[in-house]
N, C-alpha and C positions, 0 to 999 in steps of 0.2 A: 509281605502283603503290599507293600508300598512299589516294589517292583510291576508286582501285576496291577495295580490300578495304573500308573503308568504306562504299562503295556496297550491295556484297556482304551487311556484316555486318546494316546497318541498315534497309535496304528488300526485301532477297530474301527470300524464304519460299518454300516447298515443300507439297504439296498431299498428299505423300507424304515417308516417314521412313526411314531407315538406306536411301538412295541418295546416291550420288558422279555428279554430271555432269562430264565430261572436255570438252575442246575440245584439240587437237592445230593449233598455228601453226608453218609450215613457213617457215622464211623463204626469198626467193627469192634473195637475192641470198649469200648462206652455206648452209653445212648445219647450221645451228642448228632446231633444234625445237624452242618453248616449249609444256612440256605447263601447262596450267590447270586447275583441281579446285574444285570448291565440293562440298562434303558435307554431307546434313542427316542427324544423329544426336540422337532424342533431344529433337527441338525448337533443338539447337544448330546454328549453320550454323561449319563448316572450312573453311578455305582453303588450297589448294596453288598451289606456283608452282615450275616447274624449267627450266631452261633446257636443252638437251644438243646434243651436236654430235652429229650424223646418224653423221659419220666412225666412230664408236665402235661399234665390233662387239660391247665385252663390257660395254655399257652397265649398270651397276647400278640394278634397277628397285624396288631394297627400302624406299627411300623413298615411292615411290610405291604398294608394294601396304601399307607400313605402315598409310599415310594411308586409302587404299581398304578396306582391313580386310576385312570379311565382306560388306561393302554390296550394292547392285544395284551397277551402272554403266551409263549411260546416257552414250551419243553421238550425235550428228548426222553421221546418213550413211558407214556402219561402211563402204563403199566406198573411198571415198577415203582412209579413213585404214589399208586392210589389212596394208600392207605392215609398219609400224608395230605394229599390234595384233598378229599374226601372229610378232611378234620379241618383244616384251616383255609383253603382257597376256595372260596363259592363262583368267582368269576369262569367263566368259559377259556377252557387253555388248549392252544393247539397245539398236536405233537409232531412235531421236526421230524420224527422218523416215520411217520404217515406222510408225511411229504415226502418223504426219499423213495419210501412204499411204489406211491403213486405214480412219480414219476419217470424213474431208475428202477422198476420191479423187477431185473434181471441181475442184478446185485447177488454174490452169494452171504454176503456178511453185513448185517445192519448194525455194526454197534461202532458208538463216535468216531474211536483210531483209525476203524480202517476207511469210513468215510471220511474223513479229513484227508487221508494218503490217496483215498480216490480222486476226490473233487475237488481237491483244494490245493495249494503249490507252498502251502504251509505248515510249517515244520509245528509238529502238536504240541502247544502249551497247558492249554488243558480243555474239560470238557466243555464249559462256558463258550470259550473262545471257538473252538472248534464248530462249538450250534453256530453260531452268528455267520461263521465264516461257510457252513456248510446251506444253511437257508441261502444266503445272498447267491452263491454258485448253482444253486439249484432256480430259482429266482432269474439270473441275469440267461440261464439255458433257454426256461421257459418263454424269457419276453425276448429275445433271439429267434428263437423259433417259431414265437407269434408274427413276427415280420416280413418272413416267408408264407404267411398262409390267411385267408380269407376269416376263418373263422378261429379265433380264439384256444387256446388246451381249456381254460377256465369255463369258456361256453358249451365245449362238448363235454367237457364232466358234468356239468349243470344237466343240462340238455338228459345226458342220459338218465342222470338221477332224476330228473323230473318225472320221466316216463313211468318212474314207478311212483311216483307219489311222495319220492324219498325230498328231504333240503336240501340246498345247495349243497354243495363242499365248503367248508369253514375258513379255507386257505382263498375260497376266489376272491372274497374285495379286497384283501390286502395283495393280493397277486396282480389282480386288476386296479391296484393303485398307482402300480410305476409303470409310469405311461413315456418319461424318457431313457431312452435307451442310449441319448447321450451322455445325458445326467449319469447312467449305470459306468460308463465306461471312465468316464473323469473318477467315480469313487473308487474305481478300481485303480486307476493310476497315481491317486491321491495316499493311497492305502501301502500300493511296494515303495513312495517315496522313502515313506516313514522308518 
């Protein structure tokens, strides 16, 4: 464990600030759940780790919304994990693979591996690391391709979803947070040092 928070501490960066990525491991052979947390606050990167047995009905999730704070939360595929989310997480969570959806919908495979092997130049540590690393590249495309163009990807999803009366998309303000695109490129350079 102590390897991967090191991991965590010294090589992860974030393209975006005051977000918590979750990863929920279910084990199979127990009813153990390992919840995992990395949070970036601030330029600081946090780390959660909890273990819990599935069995527990009146599971204490105050550690976990301590850690989470006010943040976003972002997960990988709010599907599989609903049953869980639906009992302990009441905050709004957005899912990492509805961003890959959206943006890369000609993808034939959406699950972590092989989006790490597409999108990223990083060898798979695990699925935590992989979310963080796969937002940010999806992220630094978007506001790249924002610079070539008049109007925004964030405002014509808007834009359309309005038309029907639908909310925004959940990804635009924090998409529409990172407004330096130099900023993006230094974290990128700061990240292969490491």
């Amino acid at each position: 464990m102590e390897k991967f928070i090191h991991q965590l501490t010294s090589k992860l960066y974030s393209v975006l600030d005051n977000i918590t990525y979750l990863d929920i491991e279910a084990s199979k052979n127990s009813n153990k759940i390992k919840l995992i947390g990395v949070k970036f606050f601030n330029n600081q990167v946090y780390t959660f780790e909890e273990i819990i047995n599935n069995d527990d009905k009146i599971y204490n999730i105050n550690s976990l919304n301590d850690f989470i704070g006010d943040s976003y939360i972002a997960m990988f595929d709010l599907s599989s994990n609903k049953k869980f989310i639906e009992n302990y997480i009441n905050d709004k969570i957005l899912d990492v693979k509805e961003l890959v959806h959206v943006i890369k919908p000609y993808y034939s495979d959406y699950n972590i591996k092989d989006l790490n092997d597409i999108l990223t130049n990083d060898k798979y540590i695990s699925d935590l690391i992989s979310i963080v690393n796969i937002v940010n590249n999806i992220i630094i495309s978007i506001k790249k391709e924002d610079k070539l163009t008049l109007e925004p990807l964030t405002f014509k999803i808007n834009s359309y979803l309005n038309k029907f009366s639908l909310p925004n998309w959940e990804w635009s303000e924090l998409i529409d947070s990172v407004d330096d695109i130099k900023k993006l490129g230094s974290l990128e350079k700061k990240a292969e040092k490491n």
